[in-house]
VONUGU-171098 format. One line per field, with one value per residue (C-alpha): x, y, z; residue number from 1. Coordinates in pm, 1 decimal. Layout:
VONUGU-171098
px = X;...
py = Y;...
pz = Z;...
k = NUM;...
end
This chain:
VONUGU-171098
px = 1105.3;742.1;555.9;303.3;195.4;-57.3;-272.5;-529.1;-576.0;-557.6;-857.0;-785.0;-608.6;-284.9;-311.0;-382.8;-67.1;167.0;46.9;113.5;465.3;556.0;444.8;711.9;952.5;949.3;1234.0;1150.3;1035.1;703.2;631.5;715.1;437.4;223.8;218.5;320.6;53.4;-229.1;-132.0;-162.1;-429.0;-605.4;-532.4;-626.6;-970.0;-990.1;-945.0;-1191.7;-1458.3;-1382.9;-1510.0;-1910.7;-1925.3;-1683.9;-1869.8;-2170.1;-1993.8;-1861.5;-1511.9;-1196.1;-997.4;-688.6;-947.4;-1049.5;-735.0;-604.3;-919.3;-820.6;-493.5;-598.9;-889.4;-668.8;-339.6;-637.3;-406.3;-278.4;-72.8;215.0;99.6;448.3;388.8;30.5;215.5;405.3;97.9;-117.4;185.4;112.3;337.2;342.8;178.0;-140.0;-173.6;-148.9;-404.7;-647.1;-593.5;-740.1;-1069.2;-1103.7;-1080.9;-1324.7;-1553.7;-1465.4;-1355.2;-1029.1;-884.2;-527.2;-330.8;4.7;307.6;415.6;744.2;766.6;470.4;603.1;427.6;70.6;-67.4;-418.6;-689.3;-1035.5;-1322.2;-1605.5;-1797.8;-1482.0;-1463.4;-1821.9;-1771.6;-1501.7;-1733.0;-1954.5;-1822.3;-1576.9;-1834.3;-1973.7;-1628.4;-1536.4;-1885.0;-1786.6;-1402.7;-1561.6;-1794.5;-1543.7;-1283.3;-1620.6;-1485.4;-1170.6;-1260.6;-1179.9;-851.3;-790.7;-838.7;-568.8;-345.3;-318.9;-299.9;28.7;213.4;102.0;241.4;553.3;580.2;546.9;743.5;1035.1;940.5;950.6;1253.7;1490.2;1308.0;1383.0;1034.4;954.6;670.7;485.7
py = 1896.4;1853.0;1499.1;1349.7;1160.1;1397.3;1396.8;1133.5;1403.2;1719.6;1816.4;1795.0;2076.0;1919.9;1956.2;2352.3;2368.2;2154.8;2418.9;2694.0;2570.8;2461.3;2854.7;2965.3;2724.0;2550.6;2328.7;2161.2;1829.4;1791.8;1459.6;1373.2;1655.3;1519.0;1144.4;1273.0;1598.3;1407.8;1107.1;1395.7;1536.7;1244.0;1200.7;1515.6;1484.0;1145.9;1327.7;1595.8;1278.0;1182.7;823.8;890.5;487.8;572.4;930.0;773.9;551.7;842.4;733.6;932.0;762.5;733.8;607.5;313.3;204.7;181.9;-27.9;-198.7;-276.3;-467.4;-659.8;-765.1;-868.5;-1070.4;-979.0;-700.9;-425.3;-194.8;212.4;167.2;-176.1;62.3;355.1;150.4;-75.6;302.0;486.3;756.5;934.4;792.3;1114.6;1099.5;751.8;776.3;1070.9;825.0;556.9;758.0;860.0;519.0;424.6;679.8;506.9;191.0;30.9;-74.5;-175.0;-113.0;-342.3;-275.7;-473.2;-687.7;-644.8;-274.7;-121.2;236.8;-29.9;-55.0;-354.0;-214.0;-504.6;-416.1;-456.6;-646.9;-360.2;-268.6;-537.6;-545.8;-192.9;-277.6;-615.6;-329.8;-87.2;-241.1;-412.9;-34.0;103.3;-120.1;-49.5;316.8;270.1;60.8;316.2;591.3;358.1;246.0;548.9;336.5;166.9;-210.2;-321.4;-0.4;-38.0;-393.8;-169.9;151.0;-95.8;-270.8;107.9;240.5;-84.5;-75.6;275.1;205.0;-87.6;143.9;419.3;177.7;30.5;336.0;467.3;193.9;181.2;-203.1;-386.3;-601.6
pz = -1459.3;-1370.7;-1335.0;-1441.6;-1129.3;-1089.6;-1394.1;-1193.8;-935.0;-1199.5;-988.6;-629.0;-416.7;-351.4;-787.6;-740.6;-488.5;-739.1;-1032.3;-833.5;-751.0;-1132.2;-1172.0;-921.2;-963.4;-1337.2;-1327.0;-1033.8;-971.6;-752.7;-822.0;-428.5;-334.8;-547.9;-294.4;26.8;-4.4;-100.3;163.6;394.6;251.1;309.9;674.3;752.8;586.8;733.6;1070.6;1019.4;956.4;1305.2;1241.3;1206.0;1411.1;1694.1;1778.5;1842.9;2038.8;2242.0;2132.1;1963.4;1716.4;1931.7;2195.2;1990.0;1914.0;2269.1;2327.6;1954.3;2074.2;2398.5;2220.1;1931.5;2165.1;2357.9;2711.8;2928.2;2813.6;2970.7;2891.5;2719.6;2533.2;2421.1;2336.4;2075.3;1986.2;1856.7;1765.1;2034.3;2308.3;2651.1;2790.5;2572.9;2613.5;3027.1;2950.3;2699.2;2961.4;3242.4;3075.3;2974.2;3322.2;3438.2;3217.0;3323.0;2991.9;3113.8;3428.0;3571.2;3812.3;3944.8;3891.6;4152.8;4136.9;3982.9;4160.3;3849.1;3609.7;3567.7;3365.6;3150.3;3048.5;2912.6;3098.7;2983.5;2907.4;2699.0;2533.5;2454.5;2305.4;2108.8;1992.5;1874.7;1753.5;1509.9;1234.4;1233.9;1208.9;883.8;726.8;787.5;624.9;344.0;205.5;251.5;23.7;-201.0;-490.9;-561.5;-822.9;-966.0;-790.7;-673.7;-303.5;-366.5;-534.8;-301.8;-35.8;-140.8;-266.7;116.8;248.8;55.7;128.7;508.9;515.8;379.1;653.3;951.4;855.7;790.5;1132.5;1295.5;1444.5;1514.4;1312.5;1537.8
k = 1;2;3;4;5;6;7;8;9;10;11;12;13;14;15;16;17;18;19;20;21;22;23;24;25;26;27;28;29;30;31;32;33;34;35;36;37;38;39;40;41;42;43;44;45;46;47;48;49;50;51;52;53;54;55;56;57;58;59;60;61;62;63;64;65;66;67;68;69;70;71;72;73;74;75;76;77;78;79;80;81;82;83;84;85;86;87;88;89;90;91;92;93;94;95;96;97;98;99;100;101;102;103;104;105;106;107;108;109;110;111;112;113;114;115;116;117;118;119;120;121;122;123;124;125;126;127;128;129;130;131;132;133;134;135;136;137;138;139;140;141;142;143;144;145;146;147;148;149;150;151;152;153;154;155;156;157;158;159;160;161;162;163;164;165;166;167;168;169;170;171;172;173;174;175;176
end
């Protein structure tokens, strides 16, 4: 059984690969290929972009949203309370958190009374990046979104919410 979730995308690659598999395999269903390839898809070409705004800035993505994370909380972080906050490992965030440091966007303090815990805060030249970077950033996201047309943007918002709502949950990853 094929689907016909992909007849808006007949064009697109993850299209080619789910033609290619109905050749090999007839009976079988790709309609799950045909949302979780081009979700992929999309990341990875979303990747590739590297966020035009944030490399002029001199920032990665993963970067940003450490910096994100302590502008938006509005106080000091844990690496581990970060980690969670950007959905990254503890290694690449200690690693993130050290160039950031170098460049003095972000300051660490140890605990007081667990001197193993650092507390991270942004600097005020961090925080003025952040300030500045993210109008750019959302300019950048809005004309890369601008090809969805009427409601579209509304709608593929809600299905990727739902969709990660459902994720998180049987995960068990905590929302917030």
């Amino acid at each position: 059984m094929t689907s016909g979730y992909g007849r808006a995308g007949a064009g697109d690659t993850v299209a080619a690969v789910v033609r290619q598999w109905q050749q090999v395999h007839p009976g079988v269903d790709t309609a799950p290929m045909e949302i979780i390839g081009r979700i992929n898809r999309c990341a990875a070409l979303l990747q590739q972009a590297e966020d035009a705004p944030l490399r002029r800035a001199g920032l990665t993505r993963p970067e940003f949203d450490l910096l994100g994370a302590l502008r938006r909380t509005g106080h000091e972080l844990t690496p581990g309370e970060l980690a969670r906050e950007t959905f990254s490992s503890g290694a690449a965030v200690t690693k993130r958190l050290k160039l950031l440091q170098e460049r003095a966007l972000i300051e660490r303090r140890p605990d007081t009374r667990d001197r193993r815990v650092a507390h991270v805060r942004l600097t005020d030249a961090g925080r003025d990046l952040v300030d500045a970077v993210l109008p750019d950033q959302l300019a950048y996201e809005t004309t890369v979104l601008a090809g969805l047309a009427g409601d579209g943007q509304e709608r593929l918002g809600a299905l990727l919410g739902e969709l990660l709502s459902q994720l998180e949950g049987r995960l068990g990853v905590p929302r917030g």
